[in-house]
C-alpha positions in Angstrom: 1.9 28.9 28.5 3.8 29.7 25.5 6.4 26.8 25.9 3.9 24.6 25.6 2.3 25.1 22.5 5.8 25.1 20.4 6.1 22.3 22.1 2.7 20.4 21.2 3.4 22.0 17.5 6.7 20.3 17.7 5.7 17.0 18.6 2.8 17.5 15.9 5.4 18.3 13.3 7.8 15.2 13.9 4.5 13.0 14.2 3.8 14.5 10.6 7.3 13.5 9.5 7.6 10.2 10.7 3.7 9.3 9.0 5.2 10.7 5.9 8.3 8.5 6.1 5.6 5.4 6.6 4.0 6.1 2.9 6.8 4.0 1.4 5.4 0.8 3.7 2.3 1.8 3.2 2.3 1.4 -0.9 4.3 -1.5 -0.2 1.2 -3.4 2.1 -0.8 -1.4 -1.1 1.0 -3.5 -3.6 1.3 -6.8 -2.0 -2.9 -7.0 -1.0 -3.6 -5.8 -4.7 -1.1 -8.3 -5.9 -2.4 -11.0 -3.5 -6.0 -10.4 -4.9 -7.2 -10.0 -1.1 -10.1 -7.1 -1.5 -11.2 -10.1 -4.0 -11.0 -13.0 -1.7 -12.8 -10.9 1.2 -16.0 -10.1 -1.2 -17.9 -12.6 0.3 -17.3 -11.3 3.9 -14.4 -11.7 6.9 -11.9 -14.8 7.1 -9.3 -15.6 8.9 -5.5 -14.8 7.8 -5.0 -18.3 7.4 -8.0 -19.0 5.3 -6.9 -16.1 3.1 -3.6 -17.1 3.1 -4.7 -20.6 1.9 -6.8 -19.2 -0.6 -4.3 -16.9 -2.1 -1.2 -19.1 -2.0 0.5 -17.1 0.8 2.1 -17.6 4.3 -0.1 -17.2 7.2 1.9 -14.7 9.2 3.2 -12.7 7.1 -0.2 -11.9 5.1 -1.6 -12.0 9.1 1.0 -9.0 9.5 0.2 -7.0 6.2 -3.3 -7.1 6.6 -3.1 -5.7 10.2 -0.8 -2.8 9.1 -3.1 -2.1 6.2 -6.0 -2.6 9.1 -4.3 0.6 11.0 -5.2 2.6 8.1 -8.6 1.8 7.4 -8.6 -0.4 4.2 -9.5 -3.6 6.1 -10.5 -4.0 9.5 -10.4 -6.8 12.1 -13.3 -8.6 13.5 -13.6 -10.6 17.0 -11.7 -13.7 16.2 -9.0 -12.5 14.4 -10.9 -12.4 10.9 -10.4 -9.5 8.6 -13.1 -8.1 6.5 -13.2 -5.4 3.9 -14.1 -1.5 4.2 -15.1 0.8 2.1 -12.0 1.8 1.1 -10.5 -1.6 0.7 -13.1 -2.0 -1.7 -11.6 0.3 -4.2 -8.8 -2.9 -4.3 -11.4 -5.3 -5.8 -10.7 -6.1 -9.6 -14.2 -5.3 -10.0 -14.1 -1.7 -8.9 -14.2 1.4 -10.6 -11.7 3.3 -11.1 -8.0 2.4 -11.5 -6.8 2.0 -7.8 -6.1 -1.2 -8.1 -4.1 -1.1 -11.2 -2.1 1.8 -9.5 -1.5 -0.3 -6.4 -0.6 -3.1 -8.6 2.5 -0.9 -10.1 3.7 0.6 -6.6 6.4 -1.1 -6.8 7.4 0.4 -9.9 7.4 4.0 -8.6 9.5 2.3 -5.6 12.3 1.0 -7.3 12.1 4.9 -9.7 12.0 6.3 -5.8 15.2 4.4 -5.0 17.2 5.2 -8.6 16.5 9.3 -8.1 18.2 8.7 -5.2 21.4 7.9 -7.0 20.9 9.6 -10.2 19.7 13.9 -8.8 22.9 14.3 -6.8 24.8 12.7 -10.4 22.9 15.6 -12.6 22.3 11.5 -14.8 19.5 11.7 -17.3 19.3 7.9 -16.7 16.6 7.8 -14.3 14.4 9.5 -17.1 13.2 5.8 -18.6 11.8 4.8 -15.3 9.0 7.8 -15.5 8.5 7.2 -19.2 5.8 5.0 -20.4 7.2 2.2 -22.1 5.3 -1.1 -23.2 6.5 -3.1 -20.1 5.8 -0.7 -17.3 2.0 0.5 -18.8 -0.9 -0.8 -17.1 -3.0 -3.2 -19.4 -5.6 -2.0 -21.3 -8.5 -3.6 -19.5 -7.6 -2.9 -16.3 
């Protein structure tokens, strides 16, 4: 049945949309367990949200809530009890991994905010928005990172 498969390609299609739309939460969940230093604190194996939250000076629910979204797409997963424990891709979040994933999740919000400004500034024809993509010495990861 013809119908059916513009149909199915359709639903695929909006489905594909709406993911895309998530990529700004997701960087954002990126950002904060980078920040948070929770690949780190989940080294040693799966806790609790409220240990982690202890450990890392944050609220219970709220890091309960990011680590479940950032659960959904593989970079932690949840264990009987509620505890969370690392994957292998959450591992590329440790300080102590190679590569510069961390440091790149670290300055999401950076590419936010420039996300937000080219919003204003392409319909304006502006040049301002330029400095947010340039490296300057307060928006370049550190050396050793």
């Amino acid at each position: 049945m013809p119908g059916a498969d513009t149909q199915s390609a359709d639903i695929a299609a909006r489905d594909r949309v709406a993911r895309l739309m998530d990529g700004y939460m997701f960087t954002q969940l990126l950002y904060v367990a980078a920040r948070l230093g929770i690949a780190d604190a989940l080294a040693g194996g799966p806790q609790s949200a409220e240990t982690l939250a202890r450990d890392v000076a944050a609220q219970a629910p709220a890091l309960r809530r990011v680590l479940r979204g950032l659960a959904a797409e593989g970079i932690f997963e949840e264990h009987p009890g509620g505890r969370l424990g690392l994957t292998p891709l959450g591992d590329y979040l440790r300080r102590d991994a190679p590569g510069r994933e961390r440091t790149a999740a670290e300055y999401a919000h950076l590419l936010a905010a420039a996300g937000l400004h080219l919003a204003r500034v392409i319909p304006t024809r502006s040049s301002t928005g330029i400095s947010l993509f340039e490296a300057t010495p307060t928006n370049q990861p550190p050396a050793d990172a």
